[in-house]
C-alpha positions in Angstrom: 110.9 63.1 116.1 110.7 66.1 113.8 111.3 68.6 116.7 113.7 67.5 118.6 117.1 68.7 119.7 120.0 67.2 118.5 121.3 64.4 121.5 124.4 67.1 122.0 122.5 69.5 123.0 124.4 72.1 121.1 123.0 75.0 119.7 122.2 74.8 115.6 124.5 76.0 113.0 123.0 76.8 109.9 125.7 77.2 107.7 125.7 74.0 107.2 123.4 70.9 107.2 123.8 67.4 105.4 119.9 67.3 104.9 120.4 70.6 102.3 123.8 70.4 101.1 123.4 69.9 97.5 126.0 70.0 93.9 125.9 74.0 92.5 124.7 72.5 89.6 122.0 70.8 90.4 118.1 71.8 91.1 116.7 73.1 94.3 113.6 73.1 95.9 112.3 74.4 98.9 109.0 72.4 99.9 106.8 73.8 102.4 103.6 72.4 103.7 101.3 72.9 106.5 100.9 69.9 109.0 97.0 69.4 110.0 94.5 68.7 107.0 97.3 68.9 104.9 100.3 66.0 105.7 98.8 65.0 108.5 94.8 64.3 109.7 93.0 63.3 113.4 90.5 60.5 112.9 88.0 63.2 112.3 89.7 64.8 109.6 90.2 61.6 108.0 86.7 61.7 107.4 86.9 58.1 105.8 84.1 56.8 103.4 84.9 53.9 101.7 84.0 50.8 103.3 86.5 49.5 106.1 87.6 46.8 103.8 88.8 49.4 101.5 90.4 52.1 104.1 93.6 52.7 103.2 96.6 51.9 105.5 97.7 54.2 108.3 100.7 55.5 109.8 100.4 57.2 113.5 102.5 60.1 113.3 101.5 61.9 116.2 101.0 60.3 119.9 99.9 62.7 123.1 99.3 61.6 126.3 99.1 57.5 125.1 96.6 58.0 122.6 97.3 58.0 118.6 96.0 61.5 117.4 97.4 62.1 113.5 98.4 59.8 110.9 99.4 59.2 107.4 98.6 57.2 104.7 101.5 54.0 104.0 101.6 55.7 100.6 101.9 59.0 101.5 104.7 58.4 104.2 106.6 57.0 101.3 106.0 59.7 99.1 107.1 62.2 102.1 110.2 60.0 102.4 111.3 60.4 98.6 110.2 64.1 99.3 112.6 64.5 101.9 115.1 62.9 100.1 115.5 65.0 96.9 114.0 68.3 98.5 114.1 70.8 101.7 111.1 70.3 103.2 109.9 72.7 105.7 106.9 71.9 107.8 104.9 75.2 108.4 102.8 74.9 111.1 100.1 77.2 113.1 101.0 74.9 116.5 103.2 75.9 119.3 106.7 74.0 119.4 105.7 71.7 121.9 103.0 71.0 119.8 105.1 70.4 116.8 107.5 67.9 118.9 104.9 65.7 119.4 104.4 64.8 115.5 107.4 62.0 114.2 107.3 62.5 110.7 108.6 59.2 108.5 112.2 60.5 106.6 114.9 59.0 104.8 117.1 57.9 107.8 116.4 56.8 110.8 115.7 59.7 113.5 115.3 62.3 110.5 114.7 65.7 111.5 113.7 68.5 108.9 116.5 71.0 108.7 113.9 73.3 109.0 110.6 74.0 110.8 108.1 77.0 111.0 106.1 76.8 114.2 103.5 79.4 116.0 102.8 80.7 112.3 106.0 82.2 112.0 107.0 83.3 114.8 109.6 80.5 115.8 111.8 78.5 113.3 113.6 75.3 114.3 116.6 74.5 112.7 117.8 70.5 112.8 114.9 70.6 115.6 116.7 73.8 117.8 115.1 76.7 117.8 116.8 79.9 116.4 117.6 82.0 118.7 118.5 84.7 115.7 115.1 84.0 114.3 113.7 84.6 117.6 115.1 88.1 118.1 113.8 89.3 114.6 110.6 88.3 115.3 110.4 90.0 118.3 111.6 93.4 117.1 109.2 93.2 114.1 106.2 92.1 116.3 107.2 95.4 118.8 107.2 97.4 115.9 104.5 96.4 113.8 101.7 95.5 116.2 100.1 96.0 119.5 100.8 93.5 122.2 100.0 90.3 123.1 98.4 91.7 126.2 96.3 94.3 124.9 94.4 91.9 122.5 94.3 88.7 124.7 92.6 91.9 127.1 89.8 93.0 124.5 89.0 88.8 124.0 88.2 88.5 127.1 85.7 91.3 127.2 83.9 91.2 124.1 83.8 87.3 124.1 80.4 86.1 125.5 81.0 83.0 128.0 78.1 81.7 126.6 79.8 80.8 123.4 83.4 80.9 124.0 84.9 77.4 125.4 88.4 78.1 125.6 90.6 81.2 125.3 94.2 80.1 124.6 97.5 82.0 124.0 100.1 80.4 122.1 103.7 80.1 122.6 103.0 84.0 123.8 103.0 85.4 120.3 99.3 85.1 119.2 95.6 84.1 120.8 92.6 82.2 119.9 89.2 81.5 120.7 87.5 78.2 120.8 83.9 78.9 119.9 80.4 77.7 119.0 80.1 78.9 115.9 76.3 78.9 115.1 76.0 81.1 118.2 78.5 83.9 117.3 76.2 87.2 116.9 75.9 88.8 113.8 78.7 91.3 113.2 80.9 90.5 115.7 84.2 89.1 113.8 83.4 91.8 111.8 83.8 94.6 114.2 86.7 92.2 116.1 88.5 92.4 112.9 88.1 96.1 112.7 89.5 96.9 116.2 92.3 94.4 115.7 93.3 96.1 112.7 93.4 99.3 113.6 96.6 97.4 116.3 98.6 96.1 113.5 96.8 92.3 114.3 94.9 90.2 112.0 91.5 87.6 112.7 90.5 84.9 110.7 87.3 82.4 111.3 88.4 78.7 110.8 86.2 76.3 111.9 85.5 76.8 115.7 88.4 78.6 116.5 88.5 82.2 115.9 92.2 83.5 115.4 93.7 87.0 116.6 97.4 87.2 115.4 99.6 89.9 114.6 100.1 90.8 111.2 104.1 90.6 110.9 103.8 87.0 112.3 103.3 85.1 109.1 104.7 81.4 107.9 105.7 83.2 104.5 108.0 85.6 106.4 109.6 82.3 108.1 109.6 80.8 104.7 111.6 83.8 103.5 114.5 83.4 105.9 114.4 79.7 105.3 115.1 80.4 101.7 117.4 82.9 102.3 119.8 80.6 104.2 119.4 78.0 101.8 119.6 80.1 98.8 118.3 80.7 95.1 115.7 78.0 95.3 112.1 77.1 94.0 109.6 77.2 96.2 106.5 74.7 96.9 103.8 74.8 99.4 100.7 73.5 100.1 98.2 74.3 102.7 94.8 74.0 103.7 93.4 76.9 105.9 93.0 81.0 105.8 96.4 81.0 108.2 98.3 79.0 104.8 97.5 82.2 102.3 100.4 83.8 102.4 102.3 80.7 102.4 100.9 79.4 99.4 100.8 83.0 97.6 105.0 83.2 98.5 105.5 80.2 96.3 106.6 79.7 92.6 103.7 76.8 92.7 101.5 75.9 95.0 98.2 73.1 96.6 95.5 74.2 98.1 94.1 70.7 99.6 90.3 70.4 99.2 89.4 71.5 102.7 90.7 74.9 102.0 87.9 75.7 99.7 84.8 74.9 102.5 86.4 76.9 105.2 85.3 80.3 105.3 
């Protein structure tokens, strides 16, 4: 499972880890992707239009309550596999930790676990699948610096989002919130001036899809990214993303993939 704890329970030590131990003289990478439309797609995002003769063979990678909700190509679980094996590869994700436990990616041995994960967007990093606590303190003190809290925005949602097109207000793992909206029905202006007042509080919004985003602007995957790099060392960097919340991801790397659905979501 590529969030679990190790079975001792102990606590992570990341001066050292067999998955990124490497020769001085030989080339690193740091590979960092986004998870959902990216590595990983739900039957709708699959979006498959060949006929079913033709559909390409699929891996489950992520199960929740019984059901099969993500999967992977055959061929592209392979070609994670071989990834994993020659690279540090870092999923970067938007979803909470608990969210991120539920996805099994395929690896080189059995019960892999990436060395590291970025989870929330930044704000929590997992290391051999335990969260760093380290991490965890940083984060905070930039956040308390940087931006207005959690309460004061979740606060304004609630009053300047109309019931009548708001399904679902979320918080996640208490760090940043989001809307679930009907999109058609949002009035003219309003992410517009919600974008204004948000960052005039050190917080950021982005429109992706149905779900509009409010999250503080020193919560990022690329500052995650950095500390991962820093702890591995002098490295190149990959990534590859497929949403607004992958930007600065894909900008912090020496090369970069945008996948195809980046481009239609505005």
């Amino acid at each position: 499972m590529s969030g679990h704890a190790r079975p001792d329970g102990g606590s992570a030590d990341v001066s050292r880890s067999a998955d990124v131990s490497r020769s001085d003289d030989a080339p690193r990478f740091v590979v960092a992707s986004d998870l959902d439309r990216t590595l990983i797609y739900s039957n709708r995002a699959l979006a498959l239009d060949v006929p079913d003769r033709l559909a390409p063979r699929l891996l489950s990678v992520e199960v929740h309550d019984g059901k099969a909700l993500s999967f992977m190509t055959e061929q592209a679980a392979a070609l994670l596999v071989e990834l994993a094996r020659e690279a540090v590869l870092v999923p970067a994700t938007t979803r909470t930790r608990a969210q991120y436990e539920r996805v099994n990616l395929p690896g080189p041995t059995p019960g892999w676990v990436p060395p590291y994960a970025i989870c929330a967007n930044g704000g929590r990093l997992l290391v051999d699948g335990v969260p760093d606590e380290d991490w965890q303190t940083e984060m905070a003190g930039r956040l308390a610096e940087g931006a207005a809290p959690l309460a004061e925005v979740v606060e304004h949602l609630a009053l300047c989002a109309d019931p009548e097109w708001t399904h679902k207000r979320r918080v996640a793992d208490e760090l940043f919130a989001y809307l679930v909206v009907e999109r058609a029905e949002l009035p003219a202006g309003w992410i517009a001036e919600l974008t204004g007042w948000c960052a005039e509080r050190g917080w950021t919004v982005s429109l992706q899809g149905r779900k509009v985003y409010a999250v503080p602007a020193p919560l990022s995957k690329s500052a995650a990214l950095a500390e991962v790099v820093r702890r591995v060392g002098p490295s190149t960097v990959l990534s590859a993303g497929d949403s607004l919340l992958d930007a600065d991801l894909l900008l912090a790397a020496d090369s970069r993939t945008a996948a195809n659905s980046v481009r239609n979501r505005q």
